[in-house]
N, C-alpha and C positions, 0 to 999 in steps of 0.2 A: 158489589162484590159477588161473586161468584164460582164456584168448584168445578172444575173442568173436563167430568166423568167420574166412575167406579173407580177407584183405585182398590180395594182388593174386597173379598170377604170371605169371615171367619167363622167354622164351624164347628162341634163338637165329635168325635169319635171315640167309642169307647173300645175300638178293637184298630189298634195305631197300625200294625203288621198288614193286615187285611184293605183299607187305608191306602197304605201305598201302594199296597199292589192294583189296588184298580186305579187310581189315579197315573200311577205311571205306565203298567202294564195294559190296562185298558183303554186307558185317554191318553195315553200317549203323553202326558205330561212331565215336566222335568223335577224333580225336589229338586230346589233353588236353595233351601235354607232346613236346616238341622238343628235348631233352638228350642230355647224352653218358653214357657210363657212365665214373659217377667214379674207375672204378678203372683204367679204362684209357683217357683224354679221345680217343682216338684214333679211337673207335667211337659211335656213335649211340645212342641211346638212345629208342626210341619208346612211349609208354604211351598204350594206346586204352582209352576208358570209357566212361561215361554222357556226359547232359549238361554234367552241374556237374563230371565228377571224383570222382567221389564214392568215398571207401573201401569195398574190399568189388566194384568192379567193371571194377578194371581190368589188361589184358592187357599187358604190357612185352616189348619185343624187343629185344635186342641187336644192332646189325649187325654181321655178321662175314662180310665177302665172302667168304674164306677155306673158309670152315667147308666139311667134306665130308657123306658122308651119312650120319644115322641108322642105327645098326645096334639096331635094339631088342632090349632085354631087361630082369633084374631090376637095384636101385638107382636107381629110373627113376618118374618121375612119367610117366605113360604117356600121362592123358588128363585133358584140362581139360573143364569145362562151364561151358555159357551160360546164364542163366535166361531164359527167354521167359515170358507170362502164361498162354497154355492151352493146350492140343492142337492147339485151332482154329491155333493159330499155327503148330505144328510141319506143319499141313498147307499153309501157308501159304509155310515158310519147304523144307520136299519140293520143291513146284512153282517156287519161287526158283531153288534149287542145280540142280532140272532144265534152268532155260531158262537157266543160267550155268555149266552146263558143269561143278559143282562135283562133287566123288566125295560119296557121300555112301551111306548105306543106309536098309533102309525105319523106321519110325517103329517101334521096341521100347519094350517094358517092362523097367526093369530100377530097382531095389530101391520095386517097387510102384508108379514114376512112367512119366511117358509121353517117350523118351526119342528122338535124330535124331541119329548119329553123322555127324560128315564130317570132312573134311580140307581141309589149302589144297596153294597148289600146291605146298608143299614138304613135306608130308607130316604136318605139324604133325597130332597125333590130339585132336579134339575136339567136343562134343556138346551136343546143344540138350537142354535140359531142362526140362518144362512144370510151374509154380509149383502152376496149377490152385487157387489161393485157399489153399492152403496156410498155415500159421500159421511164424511162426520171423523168421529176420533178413528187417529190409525193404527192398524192390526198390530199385533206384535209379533213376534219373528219364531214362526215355525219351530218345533223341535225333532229332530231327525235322530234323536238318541233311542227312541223306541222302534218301532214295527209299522206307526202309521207312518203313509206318504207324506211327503213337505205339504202338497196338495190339498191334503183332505183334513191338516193338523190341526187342531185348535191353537186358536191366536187369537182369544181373549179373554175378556168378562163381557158377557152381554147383558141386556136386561134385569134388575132383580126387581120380584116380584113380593109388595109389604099387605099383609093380609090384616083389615085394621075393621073397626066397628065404626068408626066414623071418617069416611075418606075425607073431608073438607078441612077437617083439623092437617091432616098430616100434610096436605097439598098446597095449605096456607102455609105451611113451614118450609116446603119446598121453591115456592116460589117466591115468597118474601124475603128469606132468609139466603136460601142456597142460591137462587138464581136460576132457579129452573119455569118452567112454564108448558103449559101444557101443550099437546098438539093434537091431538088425536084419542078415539076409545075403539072399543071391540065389545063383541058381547062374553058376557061369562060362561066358562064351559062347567060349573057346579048347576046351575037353575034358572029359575027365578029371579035373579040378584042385578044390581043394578052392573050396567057397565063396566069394564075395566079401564080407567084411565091410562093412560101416555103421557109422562112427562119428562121435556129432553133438557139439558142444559147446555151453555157452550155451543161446540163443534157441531154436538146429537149426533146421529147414528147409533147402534147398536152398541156403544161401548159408552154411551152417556145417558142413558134413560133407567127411570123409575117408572113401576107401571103399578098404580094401586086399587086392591079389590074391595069390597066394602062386602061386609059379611055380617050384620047385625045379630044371625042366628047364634052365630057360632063362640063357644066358652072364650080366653084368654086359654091362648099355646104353653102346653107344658113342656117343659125343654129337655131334651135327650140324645141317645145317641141320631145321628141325622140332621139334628135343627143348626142352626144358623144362630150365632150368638149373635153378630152385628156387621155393616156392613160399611167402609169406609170410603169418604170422596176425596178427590185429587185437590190437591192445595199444589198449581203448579212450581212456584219459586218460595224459596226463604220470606223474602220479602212479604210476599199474602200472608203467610202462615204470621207473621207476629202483628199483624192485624186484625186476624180472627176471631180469640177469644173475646175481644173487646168488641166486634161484630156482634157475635152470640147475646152476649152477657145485654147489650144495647134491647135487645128482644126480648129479657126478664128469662131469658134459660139460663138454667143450673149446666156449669162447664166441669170438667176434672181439670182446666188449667194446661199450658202447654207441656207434653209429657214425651220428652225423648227415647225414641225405641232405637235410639243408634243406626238401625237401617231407614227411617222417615222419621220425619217429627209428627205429634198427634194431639187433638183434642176432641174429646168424648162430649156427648150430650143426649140425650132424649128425647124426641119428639116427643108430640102432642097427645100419639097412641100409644106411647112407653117403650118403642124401638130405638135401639141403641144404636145412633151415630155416630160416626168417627170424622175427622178431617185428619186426611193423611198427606202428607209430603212428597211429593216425585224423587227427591234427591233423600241419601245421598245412592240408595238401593243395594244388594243385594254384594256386592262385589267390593264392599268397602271394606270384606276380613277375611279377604279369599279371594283364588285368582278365579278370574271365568270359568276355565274347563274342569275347576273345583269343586264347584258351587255342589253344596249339600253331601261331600261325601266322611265330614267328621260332624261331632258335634262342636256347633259356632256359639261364644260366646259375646256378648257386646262387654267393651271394656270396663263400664261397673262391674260385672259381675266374675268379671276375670279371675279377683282373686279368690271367690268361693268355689273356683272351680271343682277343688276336691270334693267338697260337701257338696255342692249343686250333682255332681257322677254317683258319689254316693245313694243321694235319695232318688233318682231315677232308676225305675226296671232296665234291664237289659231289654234293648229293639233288636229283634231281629230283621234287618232289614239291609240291603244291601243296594248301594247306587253306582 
């Protein structure tokens, strides 16, 4: 058994307004979905993607006014990536983050790709990555709703980067478990520190790889506005999904059990380093309580929660946000 790439990942923001505006205003990204998070109906729930929605491309926030800041370190998915189509883009999208003011650094190479770290304003660590015709999982479909070209769009999730005290535990979970294997390292751009592994699963390419850093020095990550709650893999069909828990659980890991989010189905678990796994669903997606050219412009309820709608409107702040 095996998970078939990223399927999405989930972060915290404690300034929801601000949020969207660089996700859609600056990355050109679409709100897909208008939700709360069902575990706690009180808070928001944002997911920006492609076009369609599509598995495999899209970024989820949490709102947490609350939240304080980031203390990084290890147990910590550190850094997500974008897929862009070439380099041409990455110079494209340099001169972007220049005239908007975005932090960002110059265009590197790192595990043999052409690669454009930046940030938002809350610190969130994250990076453009050039596909360059690459072979592996395929792009997702442009979004032409904002100000960037079709060209230069982001059309995916690339890379995410887990920041761990002992890579050998978490790499043994990825490849025993998940199906993954390694392929390749890089050196680290922090010191001293040992390599940064490459591991692809599936298809590979830039839309199915985990790259893990081994940081012994460094505390456990405090979580805040910016960090990364947890990141989730592609469970292609129905079918895999209700063999997986009992996959896991075969392994002596502690599951949350199969858990219906009405847009995918899910099951939670833990690695080795104490980072939060998901296995998520490809079906049924984003368009199952809305029509396509809809996507994200009310607030979407999944049919549990349908009938608290009034109290679920009630205990939310007013967003000001507009799609």
């Amino acid at each position: 058994m095996k998970v078939t790439g990223i399927h999405h990942v989930s972060a915290i923001t404690g300034q929801a307004e601000e949020n969207y505006d660089f996700f859609t205003r600056i990355l050109g990204m679409r709100l897909v979905k208008r939700t709360v998070n069902q575990d706690n109906t009180s808070s928001y729930h944002l997911f920006y993607a492609d076009a369609v929605g599509s598995a495999g491309t899209d970024m989820t926030y949490f709102d947490i006014p609350m939240a304080g800041r980031t203390y990084p370190g290890v147990s910590s998915i550190s850094n997500t990536a974008f897929r862009v189509a070439t380099t041409n883009s990455l110079h494209y999208w340099k001169e972007r983050f220049q005239s908007l003011h975005v932090k960002h650094e110059d265009i590197t190479k790192r595990a043999n790709r052409d690669t454009l770290y930046f940030e938002d304003n809350e610190g969130s660590r994250l990076m453009l990555v050039a596909d360059n015709g690459e072979d592996g999982v395929a792009p997702g479909v442009p979004w032409t709703g904002a100000d960037v070209p079709a060209e230069h769009a982001i059309i995916g999730l690339g890379p995410v980067t887990l920041t761990v005290r002992y890579a050998d535990r978490t790499i043994e979970i990825l490849e025993k478990v998940l199906g993954f294997k390694k392929i390749g390292e890089y050196p680290s751009n922090a010191g001293d520190f040992p390599a940064i592994q490459v591991m692809s699963v599936a298809e590979g390419g830039t839309g199915a790889e985990v790259h893990i850093e081994e940081r012994p020095d460094l505390p456990p990550e405090r979580p805040g506005r910016g960090s990364v709650h947890h990141v989730a893999f592609r469970i292609p069909t129905y079918e895999d999904y209700d063999k997986w828990d009992d996959h896991l659980r075969s392994f002596g890991l502690q599951t949350s059990g199969e858990v219906d989010r009405f847009y995918f189905r899910s099951i939670y678990f833990r690695e080795a380093n104490g980072i939060l796994f998901e296995l998520a669903t490809d079906q049924p997606g984003f368009a199952t309580d809305e029509e396509m050219d809809q996507l994200g412009e009310s607030l979407a309820l999944p049919p549990f929660l349908e009938p608290r709608r009034k109290e679920i409107e009630a205990s939310l702040r007013p967003l000001k946000i507009e799609n």
